[in-house]
C-alpha positions in Angstrom: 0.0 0.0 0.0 3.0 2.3 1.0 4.4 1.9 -2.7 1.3 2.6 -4.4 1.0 5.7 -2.3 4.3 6.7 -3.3 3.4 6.6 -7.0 0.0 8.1 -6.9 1.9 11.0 -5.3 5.3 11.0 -7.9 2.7 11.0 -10.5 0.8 14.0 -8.8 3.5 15.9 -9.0 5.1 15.4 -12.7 1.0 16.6 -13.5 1.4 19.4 -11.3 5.2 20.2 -12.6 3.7 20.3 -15.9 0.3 22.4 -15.4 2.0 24.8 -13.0 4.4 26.4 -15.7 7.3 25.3 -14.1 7.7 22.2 -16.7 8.7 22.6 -20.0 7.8 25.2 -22.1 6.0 25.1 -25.8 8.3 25.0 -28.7 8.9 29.0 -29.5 7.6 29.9 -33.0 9.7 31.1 -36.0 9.1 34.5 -35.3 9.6 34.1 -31.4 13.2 32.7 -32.3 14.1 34.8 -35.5 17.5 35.9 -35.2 16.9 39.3 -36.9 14.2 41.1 -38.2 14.0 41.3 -42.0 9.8 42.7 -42.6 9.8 46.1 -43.9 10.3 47.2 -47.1 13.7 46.8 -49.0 15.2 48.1 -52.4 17.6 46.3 -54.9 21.1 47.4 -55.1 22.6 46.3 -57.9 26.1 46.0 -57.5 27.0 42.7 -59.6 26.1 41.1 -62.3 24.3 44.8 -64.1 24.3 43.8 -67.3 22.5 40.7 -66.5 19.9 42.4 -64.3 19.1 45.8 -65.3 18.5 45.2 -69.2 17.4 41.5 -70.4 20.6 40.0 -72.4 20.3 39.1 -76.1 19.5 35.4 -77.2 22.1 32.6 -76.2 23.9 34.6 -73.9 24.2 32.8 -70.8 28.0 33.6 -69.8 28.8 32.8 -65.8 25.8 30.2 -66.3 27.5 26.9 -65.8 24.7 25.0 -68.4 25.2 21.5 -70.0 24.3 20.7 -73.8 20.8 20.8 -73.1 20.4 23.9 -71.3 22.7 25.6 -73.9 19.8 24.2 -76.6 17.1 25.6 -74.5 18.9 28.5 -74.4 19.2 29.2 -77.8 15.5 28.2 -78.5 14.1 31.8 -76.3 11.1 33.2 -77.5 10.0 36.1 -75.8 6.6 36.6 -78.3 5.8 32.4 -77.6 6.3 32.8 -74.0 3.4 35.7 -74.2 1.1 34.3 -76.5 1.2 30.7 -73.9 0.5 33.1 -71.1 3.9 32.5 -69.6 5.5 36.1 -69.5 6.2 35.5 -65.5 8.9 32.4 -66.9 11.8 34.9 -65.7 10.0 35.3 -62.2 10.6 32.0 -60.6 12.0 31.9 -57.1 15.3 31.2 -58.5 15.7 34.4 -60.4 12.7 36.4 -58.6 15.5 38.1 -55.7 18.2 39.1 -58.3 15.5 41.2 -60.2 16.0 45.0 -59.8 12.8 46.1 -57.7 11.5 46.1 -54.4 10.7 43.6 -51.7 8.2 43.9 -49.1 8.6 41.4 -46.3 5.9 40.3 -43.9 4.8 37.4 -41.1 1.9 36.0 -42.6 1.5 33.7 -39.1 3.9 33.1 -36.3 5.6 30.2 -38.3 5.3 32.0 -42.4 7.4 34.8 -43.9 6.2 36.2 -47.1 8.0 37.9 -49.2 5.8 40.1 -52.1 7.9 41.3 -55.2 6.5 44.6 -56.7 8.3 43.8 -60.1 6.5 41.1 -61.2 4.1 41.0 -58.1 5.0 37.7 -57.1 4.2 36.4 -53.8 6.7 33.9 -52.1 5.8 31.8 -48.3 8.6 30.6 -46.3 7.4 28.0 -44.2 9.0 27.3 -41.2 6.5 24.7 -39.9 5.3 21.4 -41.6 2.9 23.2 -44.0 4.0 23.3 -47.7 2.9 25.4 -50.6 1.0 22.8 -53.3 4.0 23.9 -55.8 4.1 23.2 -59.3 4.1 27.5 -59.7 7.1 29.6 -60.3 7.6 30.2 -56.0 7.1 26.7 -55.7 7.1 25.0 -51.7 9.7 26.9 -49.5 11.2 25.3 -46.4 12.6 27.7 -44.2 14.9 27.6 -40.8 16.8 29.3 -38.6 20.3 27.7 -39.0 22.2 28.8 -35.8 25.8 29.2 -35.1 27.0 28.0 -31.6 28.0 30.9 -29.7 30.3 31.2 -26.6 28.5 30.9 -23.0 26.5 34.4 -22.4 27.0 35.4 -26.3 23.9 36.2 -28.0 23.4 33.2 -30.7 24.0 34.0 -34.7 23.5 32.0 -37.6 21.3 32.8 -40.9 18.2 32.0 -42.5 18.2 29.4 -44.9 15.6 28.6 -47.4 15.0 25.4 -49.4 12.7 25.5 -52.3 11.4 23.4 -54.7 8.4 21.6 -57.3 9.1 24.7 -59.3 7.4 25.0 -62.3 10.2 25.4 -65.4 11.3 28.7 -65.7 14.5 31.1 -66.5 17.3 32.2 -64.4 18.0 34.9 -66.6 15.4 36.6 -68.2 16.3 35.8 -71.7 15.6 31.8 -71.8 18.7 30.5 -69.3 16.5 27.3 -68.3 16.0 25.8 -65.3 13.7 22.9 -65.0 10.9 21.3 -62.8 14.0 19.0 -60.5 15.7 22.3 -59.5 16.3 22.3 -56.0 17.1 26.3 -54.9 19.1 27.0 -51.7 19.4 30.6 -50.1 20.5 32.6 -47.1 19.2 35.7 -46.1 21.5 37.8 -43.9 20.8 41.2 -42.3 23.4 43.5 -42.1 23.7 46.9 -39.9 26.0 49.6 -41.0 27.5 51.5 -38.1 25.6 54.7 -39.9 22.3 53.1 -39.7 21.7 51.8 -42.8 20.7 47.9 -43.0 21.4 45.6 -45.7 20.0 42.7 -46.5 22.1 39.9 -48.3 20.6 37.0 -50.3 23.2 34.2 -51.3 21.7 31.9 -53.9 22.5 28.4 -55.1 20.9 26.9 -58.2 20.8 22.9 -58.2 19.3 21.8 -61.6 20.4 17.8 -63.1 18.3 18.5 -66.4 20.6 22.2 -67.6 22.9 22.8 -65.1 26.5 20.9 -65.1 27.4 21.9 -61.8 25.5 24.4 -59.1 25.2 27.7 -60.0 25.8 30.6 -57.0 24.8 34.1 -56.7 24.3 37.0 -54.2 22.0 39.8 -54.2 21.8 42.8 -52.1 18.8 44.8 -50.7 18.7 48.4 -48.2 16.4 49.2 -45.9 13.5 51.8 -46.6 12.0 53.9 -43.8 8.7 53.2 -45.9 7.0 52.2 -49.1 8.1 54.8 -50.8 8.9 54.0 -54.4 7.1 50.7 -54.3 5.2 50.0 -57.7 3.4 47.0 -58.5 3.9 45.8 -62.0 3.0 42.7 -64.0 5.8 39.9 -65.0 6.9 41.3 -69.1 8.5 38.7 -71.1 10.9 40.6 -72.5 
């Protein structure tokens, strides 16, 4: 009788650890744990790759674009008039070129455990899931995964790390504008870094790596920077233009 007495009352008290707040506490949401605050609204700078971003390159030019036979044929095949007439001007919107296009990006929690990102060139509309939910895919933003990837710190040292986004079940689209292909089995990996200038100004730093076994012959990496606005000033909405 004395032992069962002495589990009625261990098991008393693990209920009561648990229900009086002292036990262990919910998992903390993505936006509880972010390690930096990227909403707002951010502009382009476009500091690499100009000629590539600012004006859409001729036909067949894919230089820096690491592309196997069949991308190279794909390539050569752009046409801008086809792609409108299909209905597929937004081809050069995909999430894999979508944050190297010169415009502006407004950044948002949908929910505790979604980031959107909205594009006003183009007026795309990307979800960063952090939880289990997943986009249906098979659009150009296809189903992002999202995390906060954390760097062990020293004891007392806040923590730092990134936020790394996996995306994929795109629909087949362009890297470049002017018919560099990427296909429906690209997988897209990114990083989004804030970065605070000592004068106030804050960057924000998107490091992209395209994975693509149909046109790609090995990974193909690049980095794209935003500032910080105050506001929404000079945001425009404007429809994806195939050429």
């Amino acid at each position: 009788m004395l032992k069962l007495t002495s589990v009625l009352l261990a098991l008393t008290a693990v209920t009561v650890w648990g229900q009086g707040g002292r036990g262990p506490r919910p998992p903390r949401t993505a936006k509880d744990a972010a390690l930096y605050d990227i909403t707002g609204y951010w502009v382009a700078v476009v500091s690499e790759d100009w000629r590539y971003r600012m004006v859409t390159p001729v036909k067949g030019d894919a230089a820096g674009v690491p592309l196997n036979p069949a991308g190279r044929k794909m390539a050569g095949d752009w046409d801008p008039a086809k792609d409108e007439a299909a209905g597929e001007q937004c081809r050069g919107y995909g999430a894999p070129a979508i944050m190297s296009t010169p415009g502006r990006l407004h950044i948002t929690w949908q929910d505790d455990q979604t980031l959107a990102i909205e594009t006003d060139n183009g007026e795309q509309k990307r979800l960063l899931h952090f939880d289990s939910k997943e986009s249906p895919g098979g659009d150009w933003q296809g189903n992002s995964k999202a995390m906060w990837e954390i760097v062990p710190a020293g004891r007392g040292e806040a923590p730092i790390g990134s936020l790394k986004v996996l995306t994929t079940k795109l629909r087949p689209g362009y890297i470049r504008k002017n018919g560099v292909p990427y296909s429906a089995n690209t997988t897209l990996t990114e990083y989004l870094d804030r970065v605070n200038e000592p004068g106030g100004n804050a960057y924000l730093v998107v490091t992209t790596t395209v994975e693509d076994p149909m046109y790609l012959a090995q990974p193909f990496q690049t980095a794209s920077h935003f500032r910080k606005q105050q506001d929404s000033a000079g945001w425009k909405p404007r429809p994806c233009t195939a050429k």
